[in-house]
C-alpha angles and dihedrals in degrees: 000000000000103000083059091052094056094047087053091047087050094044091053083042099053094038099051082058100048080039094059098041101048108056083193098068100048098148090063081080089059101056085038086063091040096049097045089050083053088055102053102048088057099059085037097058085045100046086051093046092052095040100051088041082066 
């Protein structure tokens, strides 16, 4: 499960930046947010599991 977290990390990463350089593809920022929003609910909903397992 890490290892999906960090390719979608990665993906929201690498396509803020394409996002940013090519006015043209614009909505690329968009999935980039969303993913890394994604991204971030997941490790936050894990980080919370394990922590309160403890």
């Amino acid at each position: 499960m890490n290892i999906l977290i960090a390719i979608i990390a990665i993906a929201a990463v690498v396509l803020l930046i394409t996002g940013g350089l090519v006015p043209t593809l614009n909505f690329l920022i968009w999935v980039a947010i969303a993913l890394a929003v994604i991204a971030v609910i997941v490790w936050l909903v894990r980080y919370l599991g394990n922590r309160s397992s403890v």
